[in-house]
C-alpha positions in Angstrom: 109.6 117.2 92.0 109.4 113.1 92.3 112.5 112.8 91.1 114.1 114.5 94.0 112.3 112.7 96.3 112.7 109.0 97.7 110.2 106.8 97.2 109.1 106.8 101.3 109.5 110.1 101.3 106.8 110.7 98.8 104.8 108.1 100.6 105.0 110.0 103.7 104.1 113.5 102.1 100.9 111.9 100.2 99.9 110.3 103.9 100.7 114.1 105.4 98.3 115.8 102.4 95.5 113.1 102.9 95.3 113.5 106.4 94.7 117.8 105.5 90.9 116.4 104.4 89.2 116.2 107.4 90.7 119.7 108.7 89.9 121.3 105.4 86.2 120.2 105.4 85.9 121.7 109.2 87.6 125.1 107.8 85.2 125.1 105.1 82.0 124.2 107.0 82.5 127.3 109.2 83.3 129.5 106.1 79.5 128.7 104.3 76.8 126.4 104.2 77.8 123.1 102.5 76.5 119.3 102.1 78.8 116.1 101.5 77.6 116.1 97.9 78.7 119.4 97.4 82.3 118.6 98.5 82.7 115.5 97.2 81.8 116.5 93.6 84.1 119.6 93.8 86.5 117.1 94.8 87.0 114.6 92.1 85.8 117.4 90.0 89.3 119.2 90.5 91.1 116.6 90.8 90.0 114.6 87.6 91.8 117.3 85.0 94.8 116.8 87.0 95.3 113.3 87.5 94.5 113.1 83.6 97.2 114.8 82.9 100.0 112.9 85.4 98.5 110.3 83.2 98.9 111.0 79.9 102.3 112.5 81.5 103.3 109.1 82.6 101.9 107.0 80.1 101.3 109.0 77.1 97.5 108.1 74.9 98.1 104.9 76.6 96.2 106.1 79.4 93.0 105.7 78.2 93.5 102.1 76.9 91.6 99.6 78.5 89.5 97.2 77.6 86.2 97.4 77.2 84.6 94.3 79.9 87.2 96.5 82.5 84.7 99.8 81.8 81.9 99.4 84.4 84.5 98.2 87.4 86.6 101.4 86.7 83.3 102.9 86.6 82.7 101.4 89.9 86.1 102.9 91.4 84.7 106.1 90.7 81.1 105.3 92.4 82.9 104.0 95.5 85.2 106.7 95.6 82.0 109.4 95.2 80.4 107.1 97.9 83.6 107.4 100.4 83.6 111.3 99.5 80.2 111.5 100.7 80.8 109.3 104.0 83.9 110.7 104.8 82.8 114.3 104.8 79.4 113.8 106.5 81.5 111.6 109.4 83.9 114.7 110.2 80.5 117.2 109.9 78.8 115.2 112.7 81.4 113.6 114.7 84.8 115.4 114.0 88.2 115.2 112.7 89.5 112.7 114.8 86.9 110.1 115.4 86.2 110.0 111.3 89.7 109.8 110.7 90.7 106.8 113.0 87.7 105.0 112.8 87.9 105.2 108.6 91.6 104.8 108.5 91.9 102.3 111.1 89.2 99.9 110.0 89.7 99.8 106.2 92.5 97.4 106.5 90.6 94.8 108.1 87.0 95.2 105.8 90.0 95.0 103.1 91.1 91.6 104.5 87.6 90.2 105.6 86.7 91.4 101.8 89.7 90.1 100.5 88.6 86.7 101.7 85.2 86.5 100.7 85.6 87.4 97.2 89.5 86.7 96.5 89.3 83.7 98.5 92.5 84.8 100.9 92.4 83.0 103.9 91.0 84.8 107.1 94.0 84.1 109.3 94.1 84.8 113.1 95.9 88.3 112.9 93.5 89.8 110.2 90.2 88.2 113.1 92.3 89.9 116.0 93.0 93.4 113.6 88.5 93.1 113.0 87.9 92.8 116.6 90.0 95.5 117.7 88.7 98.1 115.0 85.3 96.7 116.1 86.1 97.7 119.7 87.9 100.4 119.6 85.5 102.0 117.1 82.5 101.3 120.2 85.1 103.1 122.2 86.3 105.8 120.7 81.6 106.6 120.0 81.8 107.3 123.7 81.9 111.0 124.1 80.9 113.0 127.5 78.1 115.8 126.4 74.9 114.0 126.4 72.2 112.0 124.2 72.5 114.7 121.5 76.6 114.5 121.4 76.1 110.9 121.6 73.8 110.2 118.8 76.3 112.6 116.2 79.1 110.6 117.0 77.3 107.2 116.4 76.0 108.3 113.6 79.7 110.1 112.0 81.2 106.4 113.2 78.5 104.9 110.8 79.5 107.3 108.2 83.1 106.6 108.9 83.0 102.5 108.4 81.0 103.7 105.5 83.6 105.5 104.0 85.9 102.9 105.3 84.1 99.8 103.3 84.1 102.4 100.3 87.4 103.0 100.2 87.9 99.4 100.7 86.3 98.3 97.8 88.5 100.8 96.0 91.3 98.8 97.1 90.2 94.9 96.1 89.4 96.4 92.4 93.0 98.4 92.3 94.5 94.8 93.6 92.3 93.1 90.1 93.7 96.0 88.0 97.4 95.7 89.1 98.7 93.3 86.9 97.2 94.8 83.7 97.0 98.4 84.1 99.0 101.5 85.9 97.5 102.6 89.2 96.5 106.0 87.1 94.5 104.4 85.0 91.2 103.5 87.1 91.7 106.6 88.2 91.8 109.1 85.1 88.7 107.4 84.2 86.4 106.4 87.5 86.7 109.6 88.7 85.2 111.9 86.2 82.4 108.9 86.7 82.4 109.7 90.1 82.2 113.5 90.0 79.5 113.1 87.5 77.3 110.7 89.9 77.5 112.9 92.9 76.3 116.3 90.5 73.4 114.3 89.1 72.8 113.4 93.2 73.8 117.0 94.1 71.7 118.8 91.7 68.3 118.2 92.6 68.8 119.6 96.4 70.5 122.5 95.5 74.6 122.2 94.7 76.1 124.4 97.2 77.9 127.5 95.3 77.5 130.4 97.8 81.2 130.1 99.1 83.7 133.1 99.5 86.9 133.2 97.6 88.9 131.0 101.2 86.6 128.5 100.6 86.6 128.0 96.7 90.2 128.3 97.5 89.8 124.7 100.0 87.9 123.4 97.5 90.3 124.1 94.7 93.3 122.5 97.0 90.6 119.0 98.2 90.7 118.8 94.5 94.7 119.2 93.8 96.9 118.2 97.0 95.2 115.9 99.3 93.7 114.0 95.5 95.9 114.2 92.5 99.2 115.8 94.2 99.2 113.0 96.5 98.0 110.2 94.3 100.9 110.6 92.2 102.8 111.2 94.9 101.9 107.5 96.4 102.2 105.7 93.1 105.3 106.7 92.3 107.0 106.2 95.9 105.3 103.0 96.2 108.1 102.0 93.4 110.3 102.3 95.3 109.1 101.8 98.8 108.1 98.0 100.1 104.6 97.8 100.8 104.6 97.2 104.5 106.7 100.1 104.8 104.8 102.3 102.8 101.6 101.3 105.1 103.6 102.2 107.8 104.5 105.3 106.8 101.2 105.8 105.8 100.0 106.4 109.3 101.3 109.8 109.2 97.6 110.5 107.6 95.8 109.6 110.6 98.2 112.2 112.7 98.4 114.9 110.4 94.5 114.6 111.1 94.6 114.4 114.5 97.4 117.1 115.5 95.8 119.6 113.1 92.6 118.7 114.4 93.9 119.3 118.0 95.5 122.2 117.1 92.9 124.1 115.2 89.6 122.7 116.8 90.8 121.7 120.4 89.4 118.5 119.7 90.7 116.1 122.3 90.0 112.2 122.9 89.2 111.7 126.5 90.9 108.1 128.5 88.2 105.7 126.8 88.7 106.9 123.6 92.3 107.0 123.8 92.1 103.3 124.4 89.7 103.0 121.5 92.1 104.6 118.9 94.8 102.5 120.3 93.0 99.6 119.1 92.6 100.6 116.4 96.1 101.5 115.2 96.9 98.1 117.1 94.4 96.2 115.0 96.6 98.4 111.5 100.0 97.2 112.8 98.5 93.5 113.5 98.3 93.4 109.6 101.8 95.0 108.9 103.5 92.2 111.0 101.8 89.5 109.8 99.7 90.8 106.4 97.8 87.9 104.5 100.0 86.2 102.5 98.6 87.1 99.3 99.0 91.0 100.2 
């Protein structure tokens, strides 16, 4: 199917499956009880066979060579990516689709930058301070919500999830930037996340992995694992070939309103003025970076 596809128009379709997550985790928290660990190991556990094989489609036995002193920080792809599963999921279970979505998507680029600086010694320019403070803000704006001490505390606590998730994920981006120049984007992949799914059962497995789910939600499961992960990891890769990467992260926003129109649409989940102004900030404080991204980017 890649082949008949351009390259942004793979990007976009892997952005539009992504930004199913958050709805499908809602849709399968009403269906049965369920934990983040739960979730997230069912996850990468469907989606490592997959991406395995787009691997060993793409690049043959080559796939799993890699040297040896590159081992643990592939490993560590797949903890942070188990540790973003976990985040992610327990954000939209206490706070929502929308908020977990914007306030993860939104602020990963500029923890990527801040990051980026610290330990790849990129320079902190003024855009990539003005993109912090607004995700900052509009992240204090958007944990505004109008139903009481109770409502208020879930969604400070899902916003502390969601930067969680957001710093996970991007960590998983500064060690894919490392690996670029030696190894196919698959690659970390195809071998953190089996790393990953086995960290969250060994987590999982002493309180109780949650199995008790009807055929519609082994069925959500089933697709976590194989469109919004593998489907639309190969998707990305191999549109990002052919796509220029400020466009790609521009058509890449289409996650964030997939989320929040299916979100709308299924839930009735609404943001009120303040946090209107809050997720504007936020998507302000993304395009701040697409203008003018660190020059290393």
């Amino acid at each position: 199917m890649s082949h008949l596809l351009s390259g942004s128009a793979q990007v976009f379709l892997a952005a539009a499956l992504w930004g199913t997550f958050g709805v499908s985790v809602r849709l399968l928290d009403g269906l049965a009880p369920t934990d983040a660990l739960s979730v997230g190991f069912f996850r990468l556990a469907f989606s490592a066979p997959a991406l395995g094989l787009a691997g060993v489609a793409a690049l043959g036995r080559q796939v799993w060579r890699v040297e040896r002193r590159d081992l643990p920080l592939m490993a560590l792809v797949g903890a942070m990516m188990a540790l973003y599963q976990v985040c992610y999921v327990s954000a939209v279970q206490q706070a929502g689709v929308t908020l977990a979505v914007l306030v993860t998507l939104c602020s990963a680029p500029a923890i990527v930058a801040v990051l980026a600086g610290v330990f790849l010694k990129e320079r902190l320019t003024l855009a990539v301070g003005g993109a912090l403070a607004a995700a900052l803000v509009g992240t204090a704006l958007l944990v505004n919500p109008q139903g009481g001490p109770v409502e208020a505390s879930r969604a400070l606590l899902g916003a502390a999830f969601a930067l969680g998730a957001a710093t996970a994920y991007a960590v998983v981006t500064l060690l894919g930037r490392a690996f670029a120049a030696r190894y196919h984007p698959l690659q970390p992949l195809v071998i953190g996340f089996p790393f990953g799914a086995a960290l969250l059962l060994a987590f999982a497995l002493p309180n109780g992995l949650a199995l008790g789910y009807p055929p519609l939600g082994w069925g959500i499961l089933v697709w976590l694992g194989l469109g919004p992960t593998a489907l639309a990891y190969v998707l990305f890769f191999n549109g990002m070939k052919r796509t220029p990467a400020t466009a790609a992260s521009v058509i890449a926003l289409a996650e964030p309103l997939t989320a929040t129109t299916l979100a709308a649409a299924l839930f009735g989940e609404r943001l009120g003025a303040t946090g209107g102004l809050g997720a504007a900030l936020l998507v302000a404080g993304v395009l701040a970076l697409l203008v003018k991204p660190p020059r290393s980017a």
